[in-house]
N, C-alpha and C positions, 0 to 999 in steps of 0.2 A: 504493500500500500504506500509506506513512505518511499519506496523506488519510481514510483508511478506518478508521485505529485513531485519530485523532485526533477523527473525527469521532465516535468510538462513545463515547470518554473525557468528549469534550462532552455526550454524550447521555446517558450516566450521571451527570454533574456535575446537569445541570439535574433530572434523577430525582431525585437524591437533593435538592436545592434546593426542588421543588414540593410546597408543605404547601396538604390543603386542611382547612378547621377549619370544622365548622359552630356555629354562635351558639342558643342555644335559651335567649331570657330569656323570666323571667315577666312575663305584660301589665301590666303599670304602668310609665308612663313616666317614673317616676325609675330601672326599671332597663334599659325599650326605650333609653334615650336613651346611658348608659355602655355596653352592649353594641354600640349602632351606633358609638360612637366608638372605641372599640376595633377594631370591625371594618375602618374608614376608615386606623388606624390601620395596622394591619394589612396592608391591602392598598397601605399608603405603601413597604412590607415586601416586597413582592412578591410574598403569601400571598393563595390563592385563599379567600375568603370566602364561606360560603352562611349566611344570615339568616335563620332562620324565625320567621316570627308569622304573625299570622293579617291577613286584603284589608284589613279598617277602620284598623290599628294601624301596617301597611305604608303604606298611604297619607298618615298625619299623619308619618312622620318627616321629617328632612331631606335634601334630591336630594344622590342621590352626585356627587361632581364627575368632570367628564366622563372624565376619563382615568386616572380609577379605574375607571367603569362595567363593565371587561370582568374585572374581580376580585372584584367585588361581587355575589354572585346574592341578592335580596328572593325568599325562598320565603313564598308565601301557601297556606296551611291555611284554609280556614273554621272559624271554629268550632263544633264541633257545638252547637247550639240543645237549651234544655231549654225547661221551662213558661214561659209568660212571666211568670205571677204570681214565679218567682223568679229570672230573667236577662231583661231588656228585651229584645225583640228590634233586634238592630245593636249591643248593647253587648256591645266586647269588650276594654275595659280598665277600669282602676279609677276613671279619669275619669269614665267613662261612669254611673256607679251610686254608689247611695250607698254609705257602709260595709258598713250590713249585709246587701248584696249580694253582698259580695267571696268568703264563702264557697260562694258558685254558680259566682263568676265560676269559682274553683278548682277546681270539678267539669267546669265546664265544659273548662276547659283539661285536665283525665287522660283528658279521651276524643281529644285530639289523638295519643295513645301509639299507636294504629295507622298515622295518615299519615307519625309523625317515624319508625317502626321501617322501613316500606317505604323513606320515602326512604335512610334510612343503608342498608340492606342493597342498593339499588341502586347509591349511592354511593361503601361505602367511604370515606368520609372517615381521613383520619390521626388527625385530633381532633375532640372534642365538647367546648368550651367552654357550661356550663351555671350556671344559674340556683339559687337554694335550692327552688323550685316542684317541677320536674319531677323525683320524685322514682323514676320509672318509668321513666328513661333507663339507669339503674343496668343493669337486665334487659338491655338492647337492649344494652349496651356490653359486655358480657359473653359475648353472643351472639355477634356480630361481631368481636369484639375489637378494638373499637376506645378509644385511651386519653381519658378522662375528667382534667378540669381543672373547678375550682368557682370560680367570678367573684363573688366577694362584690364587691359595688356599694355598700356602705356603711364607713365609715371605721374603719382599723387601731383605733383606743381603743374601738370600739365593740365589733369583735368581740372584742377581746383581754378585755375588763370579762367578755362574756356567756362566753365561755371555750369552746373547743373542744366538740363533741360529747363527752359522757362525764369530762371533766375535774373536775366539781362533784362532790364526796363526798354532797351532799345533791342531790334536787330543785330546778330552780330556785324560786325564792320573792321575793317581795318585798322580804321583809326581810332575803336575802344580797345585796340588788342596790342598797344605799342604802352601803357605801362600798368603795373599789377591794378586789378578790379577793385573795389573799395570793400571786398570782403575779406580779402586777405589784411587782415588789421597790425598784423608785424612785418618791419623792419625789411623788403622784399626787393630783388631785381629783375627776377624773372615775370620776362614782355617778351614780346615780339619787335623785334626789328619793322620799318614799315615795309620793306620790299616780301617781307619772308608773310608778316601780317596781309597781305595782297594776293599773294599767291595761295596761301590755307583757304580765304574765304572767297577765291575763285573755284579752287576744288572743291569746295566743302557747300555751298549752299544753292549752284543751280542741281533741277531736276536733273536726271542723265539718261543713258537710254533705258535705266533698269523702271525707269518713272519717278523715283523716290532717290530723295538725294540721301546722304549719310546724314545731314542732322535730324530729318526726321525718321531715318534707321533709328538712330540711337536716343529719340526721343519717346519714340513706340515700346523698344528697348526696356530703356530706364524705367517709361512710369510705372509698367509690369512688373517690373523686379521686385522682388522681397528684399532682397540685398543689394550692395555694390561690392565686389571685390579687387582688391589691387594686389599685383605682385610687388609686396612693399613690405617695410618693418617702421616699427615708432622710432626705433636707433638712428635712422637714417632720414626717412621723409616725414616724422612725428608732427611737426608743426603744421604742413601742408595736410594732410590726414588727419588734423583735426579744426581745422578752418573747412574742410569738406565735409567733414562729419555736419556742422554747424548748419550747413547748408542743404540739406538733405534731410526728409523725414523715414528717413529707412536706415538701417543697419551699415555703417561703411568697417568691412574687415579686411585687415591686412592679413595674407595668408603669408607672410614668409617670401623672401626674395627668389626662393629654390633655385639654389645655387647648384653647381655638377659637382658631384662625387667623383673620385678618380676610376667606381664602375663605369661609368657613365664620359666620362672621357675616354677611357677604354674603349668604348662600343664604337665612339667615334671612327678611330683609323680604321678604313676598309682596302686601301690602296697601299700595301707593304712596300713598292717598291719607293714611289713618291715620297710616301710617309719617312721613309729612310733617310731621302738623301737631305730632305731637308734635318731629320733631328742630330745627322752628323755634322750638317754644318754649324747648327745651335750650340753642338756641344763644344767644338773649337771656340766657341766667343766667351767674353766675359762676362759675370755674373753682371746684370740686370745694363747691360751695353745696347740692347738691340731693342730698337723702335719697329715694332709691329703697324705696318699700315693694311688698312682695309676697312673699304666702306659699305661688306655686305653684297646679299643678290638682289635687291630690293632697291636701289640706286642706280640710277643712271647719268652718269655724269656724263659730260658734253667733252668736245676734245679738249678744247682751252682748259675744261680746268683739269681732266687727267693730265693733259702734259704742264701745266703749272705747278701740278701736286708732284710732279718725277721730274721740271728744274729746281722745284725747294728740296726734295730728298738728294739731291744730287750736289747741290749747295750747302747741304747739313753738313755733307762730308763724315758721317758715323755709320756703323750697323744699320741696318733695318731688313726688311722679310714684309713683303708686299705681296698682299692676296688681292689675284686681280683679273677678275673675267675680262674674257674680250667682247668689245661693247660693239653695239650690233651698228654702230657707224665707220667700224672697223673693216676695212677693203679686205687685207689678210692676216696673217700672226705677225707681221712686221713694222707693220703701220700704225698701231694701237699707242705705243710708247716713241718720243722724240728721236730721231735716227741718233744709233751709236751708243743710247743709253746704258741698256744691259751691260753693254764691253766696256764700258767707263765706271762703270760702279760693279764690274761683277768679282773685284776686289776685297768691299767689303758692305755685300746687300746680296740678296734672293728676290727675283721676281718669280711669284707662284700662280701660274694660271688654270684656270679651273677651280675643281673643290682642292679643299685643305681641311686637314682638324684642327681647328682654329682652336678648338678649347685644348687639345692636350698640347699646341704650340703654345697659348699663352700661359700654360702650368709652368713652359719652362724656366729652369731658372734664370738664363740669357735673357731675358726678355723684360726690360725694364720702362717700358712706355707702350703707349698706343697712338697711333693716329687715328683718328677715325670719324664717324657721322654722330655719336652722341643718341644713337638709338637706344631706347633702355634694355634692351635686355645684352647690345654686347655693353654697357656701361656695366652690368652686374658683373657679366663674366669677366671684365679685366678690373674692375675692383679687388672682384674676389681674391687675387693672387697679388694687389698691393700692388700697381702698376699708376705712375703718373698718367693722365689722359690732357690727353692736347685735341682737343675739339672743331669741330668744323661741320658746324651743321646745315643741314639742308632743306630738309622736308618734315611736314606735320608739327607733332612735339619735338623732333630735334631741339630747334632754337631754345623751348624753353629749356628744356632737359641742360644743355650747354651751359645756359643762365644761372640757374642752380647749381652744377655742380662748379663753377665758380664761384658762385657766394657762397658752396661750405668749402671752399678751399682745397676743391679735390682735381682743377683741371683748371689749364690754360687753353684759354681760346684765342682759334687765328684771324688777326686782323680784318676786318672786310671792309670795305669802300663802301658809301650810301646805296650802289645798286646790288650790292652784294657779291661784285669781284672781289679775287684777292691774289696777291701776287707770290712769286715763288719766292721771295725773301720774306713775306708772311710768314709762311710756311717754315723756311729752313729758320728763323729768325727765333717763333713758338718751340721749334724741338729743341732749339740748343735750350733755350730758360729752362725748359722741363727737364731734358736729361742729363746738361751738366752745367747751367750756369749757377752761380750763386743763389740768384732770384726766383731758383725753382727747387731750392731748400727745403722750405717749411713746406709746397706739396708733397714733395717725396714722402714727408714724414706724415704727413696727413693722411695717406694714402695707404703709406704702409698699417697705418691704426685701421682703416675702414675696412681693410681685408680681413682683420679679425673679426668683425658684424656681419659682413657680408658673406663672410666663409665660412661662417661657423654653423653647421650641419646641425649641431643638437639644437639653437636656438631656431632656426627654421623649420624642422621636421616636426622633432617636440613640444614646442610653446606653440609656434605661430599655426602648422597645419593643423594640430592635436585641439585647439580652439575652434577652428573651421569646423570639424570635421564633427565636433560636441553641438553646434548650434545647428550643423546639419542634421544630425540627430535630436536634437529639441525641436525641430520644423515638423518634423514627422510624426513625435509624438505630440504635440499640440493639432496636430489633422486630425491623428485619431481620438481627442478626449473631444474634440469640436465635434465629428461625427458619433 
C-alpha cells in the first residue's frame, strides 16, 4: 500500500518537473546560434527541448553532445520555396542571400505558420520560446493555450535605448535615437550615431514584401509574451536590465550569458587539416600578441572598407589571424584583398577564408584582442577568455553594443567620420592603444576581470538558467491550479 502511494507521489513529482518548451528562432545565425545555446542549456536543466528550423539551417548548427541527444529534438520544416528571381533556391538563412533578399527570406519563413500550428496542436508543448520574426505564433498560442516567452538575442542597452513596444510618445525616428531616451535615468552614452540612427529606421519600419515590417513583428511578439528574456547577467548589463525591467509590465529575466564550455568548442573543429595549420601557427606566437579580426557571416562589407580594414592591419605592423569570407562582389580569390597583401604580411598574420573555429581560436592563448562588429554574442565569446575589443560597428544594435562597452571600459572604438567612413590609420591607430600602447592599460585589465563573469560556467548554468528554468516550472503549475 505504502509502495503504491509513494510511487504515485513520484509520479506526480516528475509530472509536475517535465517542461517541454519549443524554440522557434528566426533564420539568421546570430539568432539560430543563442537559441541552440539556450536550448543545450536547457536541457543541462532537464527540460525536454524541441528546435524548429528548417533541413539546411538544422544541419550547419553545432552536434548536441551525446547525453543530451534524448532532450534535444532538431524539428526540420522545409521551407516553403517562392520565385527564384527572389529566394535562391536552398537558401534559407541570411547567410545565404544578400541583404536585399532578407525581405523574401521573411515571406518565406510566415508560410512555415501551418507546419509550426500542427506540430504544437499535436504537441502541446508547456512553452513557446520565440523569436521577434514569427509574429503569427501569437494566433497559435492562443488557440492552444499555450504560454509565450520572447528571447531577445541582442543586448539589455540595446533594447532598453529602442524602448518597449508603444513606450515612445512619438514614432521612432532618427533623430530621437542619437542620445539615451529619458528613461534610462543614469549616467549613459549609449545612442546612435545619426548616419547608423538613419539606416536602422530605414530597415526597420517600412512594410516589406513579407507585409509586416519587424516593429510590428516584435510588437505582436512582445505584447503576447509572458516574459522577456535576454542572454544577459546583473554582473555585467544590471543597470540596463533594470531601467527595462521598469518599463515593462511583465517579467524581464536574465538567463545567463551561456558562454562555451571547452565540450562545446571541441565540437566546433570539423576540418583537421585547416584547423591544424592555423593552431601551429598560434602556437609559435606570443602569449596574448595576436589581434583576431572578423566581422562574422552576417556582414557584408563593401570593398572600400574591407581593403581599409587590410591597409590599417597592415599599418599595425603586429600578429593578427583574419577570418574572412569572400564577398560576393569579389570577381575571384584574388581580388577580395589589396594586391600583394597576403605576401607583405604573411610574415607575421593568417588570412583564413571560409569557416574557422573561431571559439576554440579565441581560447587560444596567443590571442590577445579582437577586431570586430561588436555583435553581442561574438562580444560574449571574446570576453569570455579576457580579450581587449577594438570595435567597429555597423549594423542594428552594433553601435549601441560599441557605446556601452566603452563606457564600462571594456573596448576601444575606431574613429569614424560624420558619414560613417573610417580610414586605415583608424584602424591601425585603435589596435596599437588596445594591444600595446600605454592608453590601453586599464582595458586590458578591465577585461581580463570581465572574463571571470563572463566565463564563469557555474554562475551561468546554476544561478542564472536554474532560475529560468524554476519560473518555467511555476508557469505551469499556476495553469494547472487556474484550471
Amino acid at each position: 500500500m505504502f509502495g503504491r502511494a509513494y510511487a504515485a507521489i513520484k509520479q506526480t513529482e516528475m509530472a509536475e518537473n517535465a517542461i517541454h518548451v519549443v524554440m522557434l528562432p528566426w533564420s539568421a545565425f546570430g539568432h539560430l546560434i543563442p537559441f541552440f545555446k539556450l536550448s543545450i542549456a536547457l536541457a543541462k536543466a532537464g527540460v525536454h527541448v524541441s528546435f524548429i528550423s528548417t533541413p539546411k539551417n538544422i544541419q550547419r548548427l553545432p552536434k548536441i553532445p551525446s547525453n543530451l541527444a534524448h532532450l534535444v529534438d532538431l524539428v526540420q520544416f522545409p521551407l516553403p520555396s517562392l520565385d527564384k528571381e527572389h529566394l535562391p533556391e536552398g537558401a534559407e538563412a541570411t547567410v545565404d542571400i544578400p541583404s536585399e533578399k532578407i525581405e523574401y527570406l521573411k515571406l518565406a519563413y510566415d508560410k512555415l505558420q501551418h507546419a509550426v500550428k500542427q506540430f504544437v496542436a499535436n504537441q502541446l508543448p508547456n512553452w513557446i520560446i520565440c523569436d521577434f520574426s514569427p509574429h503569427w505564433i501569437v494566433d497559435i498560442v492562443h488557440e492552444f493555450q499555450v504560454k509565450l516567452i520572447f528571447y531577445n538575442v541582442l543586448s539589455a542597452p540595446a533594447l532598453t535605448v529602442w524602448g518597449p513596444p508603444g513606450t515612445r510618445k512619438t514614432p521612432l525616428s532618427p533623430e530621437s535615437l542619437t542620445a539615451p531616451p529619458e528613461w534610462v535615468t543614469f549616467p549613459s552614452s549609449v545612442a546612435y550615431r545619426i548616419h547608423e540612427a538613419i539606416a536602422l529606421c530605414a530597415g526597420a519600419n517600412p512594410v516589406n514584401a513579407s507585409g509586416v515590417s519587424d516593429f510590428e513583428r516584435l510588437h505582436k511578439v512582445f505584447n503576447a509574451s509572458e516574459a522577456v528574456i535576454f542572454r544577459s547577467c546583473y554582473e555585467i548589463e544590471g543597470e540596463y536590465l533594470n531601467a527595462y525591467q521598469k518599463l515593462v509590465g511583465k517579467p524581464v529575466i536574465p538567463i545567463g550569458l551561456l558562454p562555451a564550455d571547452s565540450e562545446e568548442r571541441g565540437r566546433e573543429i570539423i576540418d583537421g587539416r585547416t584547423s591544424g595549420k592555423i593552431f601551429e601557427w598560434l602556437d609559435e606566437q606570443a602569449s596574448k600578441s595576436v589581434v583576431f579580426v572578423g566581422f562574422g557571416s552576417e556582414l557584408k562589407l563593401n570593398k572600400d572598407q574591407v581593403f581599409e580594414i587590410a591597409y590599417g592591419i597592415e599599418e599595425y605592423e603586429l600578429p593578427f589571424i583574419w577570418a574572412l569570407r569572400k564577398p560576393s562582389w569579389a570577381i575571384n580569390d584574388e581580388d577580395f584583398l589589396p594586391f600583394g597583401f597576403i605576401e607583405r604580411t604573411s610574415n607575421r598574420g593568417v588570412v583564413c577564408m571560409g569557416w574557422i573555429p573561431q571559439q576554440e581560436i579565441l581560447a587560444h592563448p596567443s590571442i590577445g584582442g579582437s577586431l570586430f562588429h561588436s555583435g553581442w554574442g561574438s562580444v560574449i565569446e571574446t570576453l569570455q577568455f579576457g580579450h581587449i575589443l577594438v570595435v567597429l560597428p555597423f549594423i542594428i544594435d552594433q553601435p549601441l553594443n560599441a557605446r556601452f562597452l566603452v563606457e564600462k571600459g571594456l573596448a576601444i572604438e575606431v574613429k569614424r567620420n560624420e558619414d560613417g567612413s573610417f580610414t586605415r590609420n583608424d584602424i591601425a591607430t585603435s589596435l596599437r592603444q588596445a594591444m600595446v600602447l600605454e592608453e590601453g592599460k586599464k582595458i586590458r585589465i578591465n577585461t581580463g576581470e570581465a572574463a571571470a563573469i563572463v566565463g564563469n560556467l557555474k554562475l551561468h548554468q546554476d544561478h542564472y538558467i536554474a532560475e529560468f528554468v524554476q519560473f518555467l516550472k511555476n508557469g505551469i503549475r499556476k495553469v494547472e491550479t487556474d484550471v
